[in-house]
C-alpha positions as CSV (number, residue, x, y, z in Angstrom):
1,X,168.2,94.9,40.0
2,X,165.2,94.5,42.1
3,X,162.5,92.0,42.5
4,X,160.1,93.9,40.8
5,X,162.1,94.4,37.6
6,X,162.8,90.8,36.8
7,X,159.1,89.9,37.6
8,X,157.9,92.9,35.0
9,X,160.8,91.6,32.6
10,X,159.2,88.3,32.7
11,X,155.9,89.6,32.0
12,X,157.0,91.0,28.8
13,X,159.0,88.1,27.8
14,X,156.4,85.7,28.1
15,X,154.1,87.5,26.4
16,X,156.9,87.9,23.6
17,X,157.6,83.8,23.6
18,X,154.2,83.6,22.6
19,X,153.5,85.8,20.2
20,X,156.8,84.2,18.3
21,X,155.6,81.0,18.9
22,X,152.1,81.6,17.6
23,X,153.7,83.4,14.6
24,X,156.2,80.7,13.7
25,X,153.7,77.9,14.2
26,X,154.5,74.9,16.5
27,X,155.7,72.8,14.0
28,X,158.1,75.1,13.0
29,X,162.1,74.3,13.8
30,X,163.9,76.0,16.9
31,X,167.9,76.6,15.1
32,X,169.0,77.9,18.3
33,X,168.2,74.5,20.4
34,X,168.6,71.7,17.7
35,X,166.3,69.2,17.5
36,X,163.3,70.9,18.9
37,X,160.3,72.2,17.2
38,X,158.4,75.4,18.3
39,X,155.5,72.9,20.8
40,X,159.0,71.6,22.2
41,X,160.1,74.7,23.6
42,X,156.7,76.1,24.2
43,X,156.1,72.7,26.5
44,X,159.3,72.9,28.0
45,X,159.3,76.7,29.5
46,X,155.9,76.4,30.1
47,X,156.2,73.3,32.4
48,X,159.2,75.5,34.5
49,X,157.1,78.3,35.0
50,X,154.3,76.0,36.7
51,X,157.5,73.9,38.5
52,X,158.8,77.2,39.6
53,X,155.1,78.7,40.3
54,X,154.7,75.8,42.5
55,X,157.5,76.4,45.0
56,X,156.0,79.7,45.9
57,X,152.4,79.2,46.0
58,X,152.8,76.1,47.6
59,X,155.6,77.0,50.0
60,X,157.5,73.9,48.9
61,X,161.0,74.0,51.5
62,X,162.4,71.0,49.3
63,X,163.1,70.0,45.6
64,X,159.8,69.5,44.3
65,X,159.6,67.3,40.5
66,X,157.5,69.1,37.8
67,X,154.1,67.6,36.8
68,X,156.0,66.9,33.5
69,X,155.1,67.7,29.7
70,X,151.4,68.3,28.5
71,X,150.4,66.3,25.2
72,X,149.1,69.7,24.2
73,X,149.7,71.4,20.7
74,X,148.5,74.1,18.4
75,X,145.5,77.1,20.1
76,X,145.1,74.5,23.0
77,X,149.1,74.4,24.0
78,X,149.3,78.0,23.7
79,X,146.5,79.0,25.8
80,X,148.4,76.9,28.5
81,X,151.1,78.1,28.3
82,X,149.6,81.6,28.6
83,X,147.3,80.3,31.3
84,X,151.1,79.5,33.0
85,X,152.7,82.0,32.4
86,X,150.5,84.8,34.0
87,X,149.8,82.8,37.3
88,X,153.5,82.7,37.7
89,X,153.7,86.6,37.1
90,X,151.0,86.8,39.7
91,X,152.0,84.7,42.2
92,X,155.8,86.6,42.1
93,X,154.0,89.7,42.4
94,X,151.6,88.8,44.9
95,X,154.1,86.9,47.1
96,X,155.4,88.4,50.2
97,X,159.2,89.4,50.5
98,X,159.8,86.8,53.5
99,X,158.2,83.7,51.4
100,X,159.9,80.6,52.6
101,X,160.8,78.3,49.7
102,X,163.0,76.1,47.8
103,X,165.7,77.6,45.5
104,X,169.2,76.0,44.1
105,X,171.1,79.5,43.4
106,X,172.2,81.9,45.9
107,X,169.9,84.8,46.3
108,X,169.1,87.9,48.8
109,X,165.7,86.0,49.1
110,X,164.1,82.7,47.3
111,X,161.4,85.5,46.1
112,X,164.6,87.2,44.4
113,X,165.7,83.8,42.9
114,X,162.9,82.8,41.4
115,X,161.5,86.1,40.3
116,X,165.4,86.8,38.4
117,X,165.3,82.9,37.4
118,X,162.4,82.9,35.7
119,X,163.1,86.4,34.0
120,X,166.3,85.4,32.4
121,X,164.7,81.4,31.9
122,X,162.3,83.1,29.9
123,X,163.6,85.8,28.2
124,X,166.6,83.4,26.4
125,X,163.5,81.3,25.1
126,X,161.3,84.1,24.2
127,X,164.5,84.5,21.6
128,X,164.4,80.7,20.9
129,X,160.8,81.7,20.5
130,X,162.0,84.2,17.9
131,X,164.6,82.4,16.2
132,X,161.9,80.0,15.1
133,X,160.7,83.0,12.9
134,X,163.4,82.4,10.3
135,X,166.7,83.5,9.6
136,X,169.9,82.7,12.0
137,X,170.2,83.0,15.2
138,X,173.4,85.5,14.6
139,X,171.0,88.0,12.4
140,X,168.0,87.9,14.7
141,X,168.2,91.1,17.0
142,X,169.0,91.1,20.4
143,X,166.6,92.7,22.8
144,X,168.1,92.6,25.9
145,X,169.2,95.8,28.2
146,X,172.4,96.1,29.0
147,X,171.9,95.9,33.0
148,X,169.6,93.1,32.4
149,X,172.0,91.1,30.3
150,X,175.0,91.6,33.1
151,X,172.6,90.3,35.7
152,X,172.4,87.7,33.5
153,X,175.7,87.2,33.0
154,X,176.5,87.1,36.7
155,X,173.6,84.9,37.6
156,X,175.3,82.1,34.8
157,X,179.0,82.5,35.6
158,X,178.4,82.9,39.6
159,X,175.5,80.7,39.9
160,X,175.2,77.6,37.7
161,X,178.9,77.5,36.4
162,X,180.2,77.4,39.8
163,X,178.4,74.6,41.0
164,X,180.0,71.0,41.4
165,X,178.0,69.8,38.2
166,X,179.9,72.6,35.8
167,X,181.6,70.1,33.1
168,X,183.9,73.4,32.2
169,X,186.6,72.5,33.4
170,X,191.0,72.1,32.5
171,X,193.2,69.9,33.0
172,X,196.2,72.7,33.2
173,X,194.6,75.7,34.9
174,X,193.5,78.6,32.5
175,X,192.3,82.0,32.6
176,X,189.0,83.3,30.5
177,X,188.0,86.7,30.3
178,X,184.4,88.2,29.9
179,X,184.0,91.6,28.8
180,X,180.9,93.7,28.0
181,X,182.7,96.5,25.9
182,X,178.9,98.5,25.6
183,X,179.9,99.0,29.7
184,X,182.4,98.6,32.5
185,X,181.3,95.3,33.1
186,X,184.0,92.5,33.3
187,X,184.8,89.2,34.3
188,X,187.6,86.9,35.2
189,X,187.1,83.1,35.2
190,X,189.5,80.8,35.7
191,X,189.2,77.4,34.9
192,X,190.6,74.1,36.2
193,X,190.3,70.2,37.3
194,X,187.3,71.9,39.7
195,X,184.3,74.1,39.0
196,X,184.7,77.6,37.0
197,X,186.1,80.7,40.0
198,X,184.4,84.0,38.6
199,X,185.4,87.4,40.0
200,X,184.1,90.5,38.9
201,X,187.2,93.1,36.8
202,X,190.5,92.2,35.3
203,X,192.2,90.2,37.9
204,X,194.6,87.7,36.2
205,X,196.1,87.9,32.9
206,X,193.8,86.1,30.4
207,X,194.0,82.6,28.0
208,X,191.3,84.2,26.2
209,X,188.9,86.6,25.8
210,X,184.8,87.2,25.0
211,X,183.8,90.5,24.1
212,X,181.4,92.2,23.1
213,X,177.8,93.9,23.9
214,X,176.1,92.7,26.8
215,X,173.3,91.5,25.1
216,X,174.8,90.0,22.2
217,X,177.5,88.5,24.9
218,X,174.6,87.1,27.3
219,X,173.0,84.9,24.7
220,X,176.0,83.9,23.4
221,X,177.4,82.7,26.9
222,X,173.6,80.4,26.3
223,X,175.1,79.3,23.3
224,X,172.3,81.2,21.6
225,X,174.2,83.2,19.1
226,X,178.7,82.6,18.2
227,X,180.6,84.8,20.6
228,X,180.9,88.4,19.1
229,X,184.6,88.5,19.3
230,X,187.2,86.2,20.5
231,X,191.2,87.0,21.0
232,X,193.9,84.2,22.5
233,X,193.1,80.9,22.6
234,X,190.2,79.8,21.1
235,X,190.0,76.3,22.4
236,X,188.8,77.9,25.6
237,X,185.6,79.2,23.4
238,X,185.4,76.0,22.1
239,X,185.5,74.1,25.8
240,X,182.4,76.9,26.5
241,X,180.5,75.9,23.5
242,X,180.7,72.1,24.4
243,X,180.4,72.5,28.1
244,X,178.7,74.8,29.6
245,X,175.4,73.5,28.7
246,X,172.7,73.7,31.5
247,X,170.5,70.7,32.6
């Protein structure tokens, strides 16, 4: 995918988040990330997207902390987090290609990290965003295109899972498999004492396998929504579940 889609992708998501959240109200429960209540999450991506609009405006060539939570709620935390939320989508778009910056994920450019970073950071909270609305997480629908949700996919098992932090690991070396049956899409990943090794296809015989669509497959692999479908050994779905979390 291209720079340009991910930053029009995050546009629309953004926009979306906040809709949900105004609809839901902030005091409303998040299901899909226990413990937090709509201002939480609306607080939370709205504080990455200044952290990340920060590294590009700026021209920051090191980690840089965030400026932290607002003690915002209600009409005045929403309009910040609008307020956020477009300058980042300006500043990507406005940026040149060649922008020299921080990033912590392998990318063709740090304008392509952030720009596919933020997409995919907010488009799994615009659905936290949504899940907020009612209902369970499993019933809400899943709005994600397929070649958006494979990026996605990629950018999770290649990128964060694969570095040293990754706590998905096995003592006896294991093989999980990854398939997006809605295309060709699949993944190997085998697991050990060391971070997750992802390949692209079917290159090992698996433990256990995660199907099904891309979309439904992407936000599960969040630990958004139960896998779709699970076949072999279902401890390995069990080690995602506990595991993989990001932080």
């Amino acid at each position: 995918m291209e720079t340009a889609q991910f930053i029009g992708i995050l546009d629309t998501e953004g926009q979306l988040l906040a809709t949900a959240a105004e609809e839901a109200g902030t005091d409303a429960k998040v299901p899909t990330c226990p413990g937090w209540q709509v201002r939480d999450l609306v607080r939370h991506t709205g504080m990455v997207h200044r952290w990340a609009t920060a590294f590009v405006a700026e021209r920051h060539t090191s980690y840089h902390p965030d400026e932290g939570l607002p003690d915002l709620d209600g009409t005045e935390l929403m309009t910040w987090f609008r307020e956020g939320h477009r300058r980042l989508v300006d500043t990507l778009a406005g940026a040149p290609a060649d922008v020299d910056c921080w990033s912590f994920l392998p990318a063709p450019s740090p304008l392509a990290f952030w720009a596919r970073r933020q997409a995919h950071e907010t488009t799994v909270h615009r659905y936290d965003a949504e899940s907020a609305l009612g209902g369970t997480p499993s019933a809400i629908a899943v709005d994600v295109a397929v070649d958006f949700a494979v990026d996605g996919i990629d950018e999770l098992l290649f990128g964060f899972q694969a570095r040293k932090k990754s706590a998905v690991r096995t003592e006896v070396p294991r093989v999980l498999r990854v398939r997006a049956e809605n295309t060709e899409a699949v993944w190997t990943v085998r697991l050990s004492a060391g971070p997750p090794v992802s390949e692209r296809g079917e290159l090992a015989d698996a433990d256990c396998e995660l199907a099904g669509p891309a979309g439904e497959l992407y936000l599960s692999l969040w630990n958004r929504r139960p896998f779709p479908g699970v076949t072999g050994d279902s401890s390995l779905a069990t080690l995602w579940r506990e595991k993989s979390a990001i932080t």
